[in-house]
C-alpha positions, 0 to 999 in steps of 0.5 A: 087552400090547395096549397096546404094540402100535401100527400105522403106515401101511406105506411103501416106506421098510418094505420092507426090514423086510418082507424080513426078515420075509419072509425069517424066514418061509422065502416068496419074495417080492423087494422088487419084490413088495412095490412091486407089493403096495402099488401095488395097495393104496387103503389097508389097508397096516400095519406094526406095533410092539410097544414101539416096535419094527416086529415086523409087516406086513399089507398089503391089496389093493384089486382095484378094488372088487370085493374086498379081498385081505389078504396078508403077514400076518407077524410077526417070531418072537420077537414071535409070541403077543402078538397082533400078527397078530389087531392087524393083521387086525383093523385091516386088516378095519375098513379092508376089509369096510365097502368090500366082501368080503374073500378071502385064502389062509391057511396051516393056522396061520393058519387058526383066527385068521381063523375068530375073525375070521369068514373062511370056507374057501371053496376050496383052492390047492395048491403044487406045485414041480418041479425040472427038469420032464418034456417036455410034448407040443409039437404043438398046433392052436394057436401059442404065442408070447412076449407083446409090449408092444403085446400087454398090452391083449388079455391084459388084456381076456381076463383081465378077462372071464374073472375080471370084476374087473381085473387090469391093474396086476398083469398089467403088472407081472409082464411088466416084471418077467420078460417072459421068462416070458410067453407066449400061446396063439392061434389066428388073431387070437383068444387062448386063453390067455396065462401070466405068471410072475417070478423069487422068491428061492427059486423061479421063480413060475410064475403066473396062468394063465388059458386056455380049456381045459386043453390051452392051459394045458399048452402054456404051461406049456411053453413056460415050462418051457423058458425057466425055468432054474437056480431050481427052479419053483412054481405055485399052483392051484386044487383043482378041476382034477383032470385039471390037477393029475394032468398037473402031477405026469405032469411032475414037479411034486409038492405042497409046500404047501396053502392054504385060500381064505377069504372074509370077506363076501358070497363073489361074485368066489369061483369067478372067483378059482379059475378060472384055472389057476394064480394069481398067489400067495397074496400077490395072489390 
């Protein structure tokens, strides 16, 4: 059956079979993920076909040079079993690992396929999801305020020195794509914090958030919170917030979902990567 299985580079020609793909698999990404996805990818990116017909995507993601993320590992469902997936990985691993460490968020599913292939579980990101969230505390020593244009470069250098690899690129992105949901936590001309976040097909997702301490990340949150309408809302963060996550569900957020952060490779970027508050998802780490 290997033998029916070929890959081609992924193009942006592919997104739409990533949108079904995507669609089929019930997760939240719009089409102007995948651009991001692939803007962010030096190469690693894959559609695969079996007997000729595109059934699969991995795309990886190359967090200059620091590490290589894997995402979008997806395989139409009437072609799962046939070892498309571990073909994708695979080719994707060649491509990442002789460049440096590589990280991604599995569900339980593909836990076992990515142990074979000697990822190991370095952490957990837990999925919570809200409604219509519960008022969060609004007097803080600090000013929250809606990010500008001419503010990104500050954010970026804060981003930058708190998970010491770069993120511009991602961080860009998200404030073109939804500057609504941008908001930074300052006091004086120093920042504290900022909080990004975008529009999915079944949820806004609310994410990376990355601040100094715990009360800064609340009060964007906030702030998101009452900007945020008419889709349910999603976060992913990072099990080693415990006060974080009980404030989260004092709100109204409960668990939806888990996933395993694994690493391939020396684990150097693991503890900055589950650093901030909330990540960007588990598409982009």
């Amino acid at each position: 059956m290997e033998n029916l299985i070929r890959l081609i580079s992924f193009q942006p020609q592919h997104i739409p079979l990533g949108m079904q793909l995507k669609s089929w698999a019930h997760w939240n990404q719009v089409e102007a993920d995948w651009h991001l996805l692939l803007k962010l990818s030096s190469g690693g990116a894959y559609v695969a076909t079996f007997d000729g017909k595109p059934v699969g995507t991995t795309i990886t993601i190359n967090y200059q040079q620091a590490f290589y993320w894997i995402g979008m590992v997806l395989v139409a469902p009437a072609y799962r079993g046939k070892g498309i997936g571990t073909h994708l990985l695979k080719a994707a691993l060649t491509y990442a690992l002789p460049r440096g460490s590589v990280m991604l968020d599995a569900t339980a599913l593909g836990q076992p396929l990515y142990h074979s292939l000697g990822f190991q579980v370095v952490g957990e990101v837990i999925r919570m999801e809200c409604k219509i969230p519960n008022r969060f505390p609004q007097s803080a020593p600090f000013v929250i305020a809606s990010v500008k244009p001419e503010d990104l470069p500050s954010l970026i250098s804060f981003d930058r020195r708190h998970l010491q690899f770069d993120r511009s690129l991602l961080l860009a992105d998200f404030f073109k794509r939804t500057p609504a949901f941008a908001f930074k936590a300052m006091q004086g001309e120093t920042i504290l914090g900022y909080c990004l976040g975008r529009r999915g097909s079944h949820f806004h997702h609310i994410g990376p958030i990355v601040a100094e301490h715990e009360e800064v990340a609340q009060a964007l949150l906030a702030a998101v919170c009452r900007t945020a309408s008419q889709l349910p809302l999603i976060i992913d963060v990072p099990n080693n917030k415990e006060t974080w996550m009980a404030a989260l569900r004092a709100k109204g957020f409960t668990i939806q979902r888990s996933f395993a952060r694994m690493c391939n490779g020396e684990p150097h970027f693991t503890h900055q990567s589950l650093s901030p508050y909330a990540i960007a998802g588990p598409a982009l780490g």
